[in-house]
C-alpha positions in Angstrom: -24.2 -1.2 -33.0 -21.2 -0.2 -30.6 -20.3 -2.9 -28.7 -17.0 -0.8 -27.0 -17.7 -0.6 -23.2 -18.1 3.2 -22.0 -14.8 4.6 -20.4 -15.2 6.4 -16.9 -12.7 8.1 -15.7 -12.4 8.5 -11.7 -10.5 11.2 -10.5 -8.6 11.0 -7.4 -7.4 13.8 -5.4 -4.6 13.6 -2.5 -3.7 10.0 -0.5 -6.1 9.6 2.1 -8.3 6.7 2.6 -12.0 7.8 3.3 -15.6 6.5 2.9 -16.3 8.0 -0.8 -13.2 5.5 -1.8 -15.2 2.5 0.3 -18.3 3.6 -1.4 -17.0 3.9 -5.0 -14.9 0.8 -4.6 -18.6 -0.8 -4.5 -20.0 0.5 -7.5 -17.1 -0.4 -9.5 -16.9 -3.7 -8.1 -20.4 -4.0 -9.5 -20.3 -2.3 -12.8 -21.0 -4.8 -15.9 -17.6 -5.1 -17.8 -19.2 -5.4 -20.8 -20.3 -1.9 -20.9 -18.2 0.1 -18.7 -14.5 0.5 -18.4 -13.4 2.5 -15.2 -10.0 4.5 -15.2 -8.8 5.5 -11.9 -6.4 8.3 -11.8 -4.2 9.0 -9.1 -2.2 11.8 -8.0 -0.1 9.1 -6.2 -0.1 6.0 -8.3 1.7 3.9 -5.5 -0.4 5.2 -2.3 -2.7 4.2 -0.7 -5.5 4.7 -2.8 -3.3 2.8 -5.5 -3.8 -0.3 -3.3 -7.5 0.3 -2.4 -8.5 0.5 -6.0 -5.2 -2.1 -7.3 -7.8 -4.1 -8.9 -8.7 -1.5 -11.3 -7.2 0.0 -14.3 -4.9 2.8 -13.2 -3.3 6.0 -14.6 -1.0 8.7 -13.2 -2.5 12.2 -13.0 -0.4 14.5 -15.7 -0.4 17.3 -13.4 -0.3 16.5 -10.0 -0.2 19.1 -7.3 2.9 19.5 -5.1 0.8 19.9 -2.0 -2.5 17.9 -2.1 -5.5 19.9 -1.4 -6.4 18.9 2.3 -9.5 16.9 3.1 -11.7 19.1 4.9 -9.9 22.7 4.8 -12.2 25.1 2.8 -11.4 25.3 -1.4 -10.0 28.5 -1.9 -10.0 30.7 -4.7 -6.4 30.5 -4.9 -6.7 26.9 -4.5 -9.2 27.0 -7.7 -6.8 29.2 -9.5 -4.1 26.8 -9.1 -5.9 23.7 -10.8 -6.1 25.9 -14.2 -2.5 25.0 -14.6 -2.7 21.3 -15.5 -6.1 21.6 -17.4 -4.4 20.8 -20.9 -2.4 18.0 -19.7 -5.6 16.0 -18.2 -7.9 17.3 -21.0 -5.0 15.1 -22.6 -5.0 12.3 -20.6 -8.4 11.7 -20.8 -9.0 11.9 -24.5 -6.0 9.6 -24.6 -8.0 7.0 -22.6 -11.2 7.5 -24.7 -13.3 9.0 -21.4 -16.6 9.8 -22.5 -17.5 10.6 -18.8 -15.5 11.9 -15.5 -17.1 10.8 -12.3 -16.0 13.1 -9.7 -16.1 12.4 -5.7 -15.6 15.1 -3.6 -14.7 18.8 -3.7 -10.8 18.6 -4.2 -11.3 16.6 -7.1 -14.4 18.4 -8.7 -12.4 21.6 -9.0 -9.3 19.8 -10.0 -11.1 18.1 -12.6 -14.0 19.9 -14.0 -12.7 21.9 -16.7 -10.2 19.8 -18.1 -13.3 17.3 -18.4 -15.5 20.3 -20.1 -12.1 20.6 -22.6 -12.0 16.9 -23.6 -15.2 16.7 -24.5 -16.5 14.8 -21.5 -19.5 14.5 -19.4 -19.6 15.6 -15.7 -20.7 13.6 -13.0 -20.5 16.0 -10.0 -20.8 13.3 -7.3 -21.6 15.8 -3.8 -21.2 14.3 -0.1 -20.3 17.1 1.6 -22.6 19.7 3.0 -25.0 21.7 0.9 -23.2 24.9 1.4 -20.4 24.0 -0.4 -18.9 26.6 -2.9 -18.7 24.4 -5.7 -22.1 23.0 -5.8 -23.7 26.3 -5.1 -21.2 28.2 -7.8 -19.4 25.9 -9.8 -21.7 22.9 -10.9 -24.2 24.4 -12.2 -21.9 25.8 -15.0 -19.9 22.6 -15.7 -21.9 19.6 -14.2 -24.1 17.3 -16.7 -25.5 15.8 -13.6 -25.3 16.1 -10.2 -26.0 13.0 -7.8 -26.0 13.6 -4.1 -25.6 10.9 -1.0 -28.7 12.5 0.9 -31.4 15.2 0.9 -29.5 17.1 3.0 -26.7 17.5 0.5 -28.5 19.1 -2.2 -30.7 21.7 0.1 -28.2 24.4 -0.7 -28.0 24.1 -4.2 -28.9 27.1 -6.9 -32.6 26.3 -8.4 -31.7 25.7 -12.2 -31.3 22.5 -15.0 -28.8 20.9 -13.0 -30.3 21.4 -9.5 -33.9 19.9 -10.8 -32.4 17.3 -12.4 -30.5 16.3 -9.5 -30.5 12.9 -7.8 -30.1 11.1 -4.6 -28.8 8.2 -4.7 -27.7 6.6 -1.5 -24.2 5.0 -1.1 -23.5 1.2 -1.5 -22.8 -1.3 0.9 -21.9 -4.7 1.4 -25.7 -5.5 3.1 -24.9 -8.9 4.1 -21.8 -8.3 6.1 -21.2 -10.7 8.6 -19.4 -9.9 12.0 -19.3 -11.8 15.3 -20.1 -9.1 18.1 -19.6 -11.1 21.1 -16.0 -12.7 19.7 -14.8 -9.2 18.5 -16.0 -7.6 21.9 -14.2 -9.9 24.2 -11.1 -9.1 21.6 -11.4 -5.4 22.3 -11.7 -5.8 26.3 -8.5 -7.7 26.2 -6.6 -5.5 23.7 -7.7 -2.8 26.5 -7.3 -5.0 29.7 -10.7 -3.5 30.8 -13.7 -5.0 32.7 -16.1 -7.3 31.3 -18.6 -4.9 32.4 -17.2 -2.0 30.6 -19.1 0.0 28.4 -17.8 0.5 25.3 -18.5 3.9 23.2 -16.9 3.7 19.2 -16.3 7.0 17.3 -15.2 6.0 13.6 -14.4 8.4 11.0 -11.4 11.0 10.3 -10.9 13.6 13.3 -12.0 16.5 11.5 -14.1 19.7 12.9 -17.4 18.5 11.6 -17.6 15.6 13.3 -16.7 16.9 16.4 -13.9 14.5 18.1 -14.0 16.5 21.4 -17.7 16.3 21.3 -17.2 12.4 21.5 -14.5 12.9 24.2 -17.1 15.1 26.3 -20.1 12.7 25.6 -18.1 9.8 27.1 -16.9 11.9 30.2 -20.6 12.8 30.8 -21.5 8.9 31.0 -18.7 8.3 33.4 -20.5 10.9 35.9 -24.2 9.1 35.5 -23.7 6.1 36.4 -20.2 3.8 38.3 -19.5 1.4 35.5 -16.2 2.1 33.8 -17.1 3.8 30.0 -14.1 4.0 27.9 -14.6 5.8 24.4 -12.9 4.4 21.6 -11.7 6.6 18.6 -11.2 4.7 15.1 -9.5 7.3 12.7 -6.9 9.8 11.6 -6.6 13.2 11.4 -4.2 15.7 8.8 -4.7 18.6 11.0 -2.2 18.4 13.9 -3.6 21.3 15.6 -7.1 18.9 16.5 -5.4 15.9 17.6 -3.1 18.0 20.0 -6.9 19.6 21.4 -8.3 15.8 22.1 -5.1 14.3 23.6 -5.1 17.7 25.7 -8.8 17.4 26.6 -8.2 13.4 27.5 -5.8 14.8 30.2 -8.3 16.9 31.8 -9.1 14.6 35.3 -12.9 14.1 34.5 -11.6 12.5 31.1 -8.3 11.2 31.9 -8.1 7.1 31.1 -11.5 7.1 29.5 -11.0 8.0 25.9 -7.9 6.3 23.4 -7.1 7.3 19.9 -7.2 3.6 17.9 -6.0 5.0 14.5 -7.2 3.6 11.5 -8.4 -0.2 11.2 -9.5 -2.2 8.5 -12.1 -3.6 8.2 -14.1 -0.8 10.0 -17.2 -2.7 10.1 -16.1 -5.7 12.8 -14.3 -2.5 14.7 -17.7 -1.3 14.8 -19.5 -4.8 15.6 -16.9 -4.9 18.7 -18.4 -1.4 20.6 -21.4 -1.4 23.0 -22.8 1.8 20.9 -21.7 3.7 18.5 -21.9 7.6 18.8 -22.1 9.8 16.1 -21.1 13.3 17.3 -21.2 14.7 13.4 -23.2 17.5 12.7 -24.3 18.9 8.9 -22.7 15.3 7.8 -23.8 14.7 4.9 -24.5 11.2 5.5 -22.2 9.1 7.3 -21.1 5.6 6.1 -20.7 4.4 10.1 -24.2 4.6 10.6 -25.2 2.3 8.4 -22.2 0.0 9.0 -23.5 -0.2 13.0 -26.9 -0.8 11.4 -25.9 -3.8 9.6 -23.8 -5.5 12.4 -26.8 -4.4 15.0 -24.7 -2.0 16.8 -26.9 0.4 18.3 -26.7 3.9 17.0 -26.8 7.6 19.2 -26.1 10.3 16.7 -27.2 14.0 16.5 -30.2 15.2 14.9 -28.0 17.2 12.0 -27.6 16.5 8.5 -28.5 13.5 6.6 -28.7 11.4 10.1 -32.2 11.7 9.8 -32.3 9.9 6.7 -30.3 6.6 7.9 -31.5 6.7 11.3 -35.7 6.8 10.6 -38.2 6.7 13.5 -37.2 3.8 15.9 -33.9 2.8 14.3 -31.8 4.5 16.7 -31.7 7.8 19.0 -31.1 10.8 17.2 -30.4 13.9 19.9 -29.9 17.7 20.0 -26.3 18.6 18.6 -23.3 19.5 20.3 -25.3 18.5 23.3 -22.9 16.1 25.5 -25.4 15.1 28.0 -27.9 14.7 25.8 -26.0 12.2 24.3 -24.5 10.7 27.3 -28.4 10.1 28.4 -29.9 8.6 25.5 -26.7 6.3 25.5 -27.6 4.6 29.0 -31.4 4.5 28.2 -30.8 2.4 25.3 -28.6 0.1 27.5 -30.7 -0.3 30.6 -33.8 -1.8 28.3 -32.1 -5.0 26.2 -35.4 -6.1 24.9 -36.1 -2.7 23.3 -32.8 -2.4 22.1 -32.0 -5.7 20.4 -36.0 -4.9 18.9 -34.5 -1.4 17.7 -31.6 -3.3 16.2 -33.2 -5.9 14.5 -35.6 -3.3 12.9 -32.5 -1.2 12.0 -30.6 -4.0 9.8 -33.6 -4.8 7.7 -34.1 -1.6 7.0 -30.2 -0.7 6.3 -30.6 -3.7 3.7 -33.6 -2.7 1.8 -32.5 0.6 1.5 -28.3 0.5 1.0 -27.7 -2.1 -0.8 -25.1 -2.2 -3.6 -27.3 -3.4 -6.5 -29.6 -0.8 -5.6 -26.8 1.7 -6.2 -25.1 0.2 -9.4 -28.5 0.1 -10.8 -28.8 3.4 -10.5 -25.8 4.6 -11.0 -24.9 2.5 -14.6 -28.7 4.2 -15.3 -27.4 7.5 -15.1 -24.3 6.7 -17.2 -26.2 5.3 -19.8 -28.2 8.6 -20.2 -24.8 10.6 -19.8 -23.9 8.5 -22.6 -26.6 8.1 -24.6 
């Protein structure tokens, strides 16, 4: 019998730190030793994906790209074209490591790393968590994937009816279900870090500034609050952006005077999760997200939770776990946000309710279980 532990490689395209790294960090974190070893490749081994995943076996990608593909921008043919280049060299690389299956993340790296898996004899995890229109799981993964595993519903409603499609899985991301965070402590840190008001409401946006989760729709939600009622609301923005062109919109639209002083870019923190413990609410502006890690992480730390009816929200936020509201609908938001604060008793019920269902339903056994399941068959 072969005792040798299965090698995974893990792909990594570009430097930037998102919530597919936080989620994969979990399953490898509980992946039995005994029968998997995980490779992480890197196009920069000494970024910052390097130190997120420095626990790990590492390896340099052969072929690395002298302009990594931006997170967010559409995959264009072009783009595609360009990957064919240094298929030979990681169709090397991985039968050098002894891979029997690549486990691809997001879009950069599935069109990176597809075909040079299909040339060394590999297995394809195509591993979607962007939104079901996406050209490569409509066009490409059908062709090369062995299996496909989404993060929601949602994710997979666009794919081509086929083998892949119906064998298809859902398998929601891990988390760290008994997080711990001291709300009141990590509030009263935030109002003095802002020299506001105890009696300050506090809005959080958490994620990368990107189009689809619509930063200025934050920015607008907040300014609506401000006119609905006279305590101070300041919105909070935890994040970064690679597209200059969006940050220079919400720093213009937090001049405008029904905004000015009410909305502050935070840049990234770590951890997010006691960022998110510290803010009144949490609003989720997203739309056709696929399904966001924040909304689970405010579930968890009883944060209550206004996001948009769009995407996989539905799926986290279930009937009387939050408020879920019309998208791109600033008032709407802005509404729902000070109903939930003027009823405490409803809320902290809401809240409570929220965080046992978050940890029945995300935990990360439940997701290595199901995960190291699907490897074994890959395998098998």
């Amino acid at each position: 019998m072969n005792t040798e532990p299965i090698t995974i490689a893990y792909p990594m395209a570009g430097d930037s730190l998102g919530g597919s790294h936080h989620s994969l960090r979990g399953l490898l974190e509980g992946l039995d030793p005994a029968m998997f070893r995980p490779v992480i490749i890197l196009e920069n081994p000494t970024g910052r994906l390097a130190e997120h995943f420095a626990a790990f076996e590492h390896r340099a990608d052969p072929a690395p790209p002298q302009e990594s593909f931006a997170v967010g921008r559409d995959f264009s043919l072009s783009n595609f074209a360009s990957t064919f280049a240094g298929m030979g060299c990681r169709a090397a690389l991985l039968r050098e490591i002894g891979a029997k299956i690549v486990h691809s993340n997001d879009g950069r790296t599935h069109a990176t790393w597809a075909f040079a898996a299909k040339r060394a004899g590999c297995k394809l995890l195509w591993h979607h968590r962007a939104d079901p229109y996406a050209k490569g799981l409509r066009y490409l993964a059908p062709w090369v994937a062995d299996q496909v595993v989404a993060v929601s519903r949602f994710s997979l409603s666009g794919m081509r009816r086929g083998k892949v499609s119906d064998g298809a899985q859902v398998v929601f991301s891990p988390f760290d279900v008994d997080v711990q965070a001291d709300r009141h402590a990590m509030r009263q840190k935030l109002l003095t870090e802002l020299n506001a008001r105890p009696d300050t409401i506090v809005c959080g946006y958490f994620g990368s500034f990107i189009d689809r989760k619509r930063p200025l729709e934050f920015i607008n939600a907040v300014a609506e609050m401000r006119k609905l009622q006279d305590r101070p609301v300041v919105g909070l923005m935890f994040g970064e952006t690679t597209y200059p062109e969006l940050e220079a919109a919400m720093r213009a639209r937090m001049t405008d005077p029904d905004v000015a002083g009410s909305a502050h870019i935070m840049g990234y923190r770590s951890p997010g999760v006691d960022w998110i413990a510290a803010v009144d609410l949490l609003l989720v502006t997203a739309v056709s997200e696929p399904l966001g890690r924040t909304l689970v992480e405010a579930m968890l730390v009883e944060t209550p939770v206004i996001a948009t009816d769009s995407g996989g929200n539905p799926e986290a936020i279930l009937d009387g776990l939050g408020k879920l509201v019309a998208p791109d609908d600033a008032l709407a938001m802005a509404t729902s946000a000070l109903a939930t604060l003027s009823d405490k008793e409803a809320t902290s019920a809401m809240t409570a309710r929220a965080k046992q269902s978050a940890k029945a339903r995300f935990s990360e056994a439940t997701h290595v279980a199901k995960i190291s399941e699907i490897y074994r068959d890959l395998s098998a």
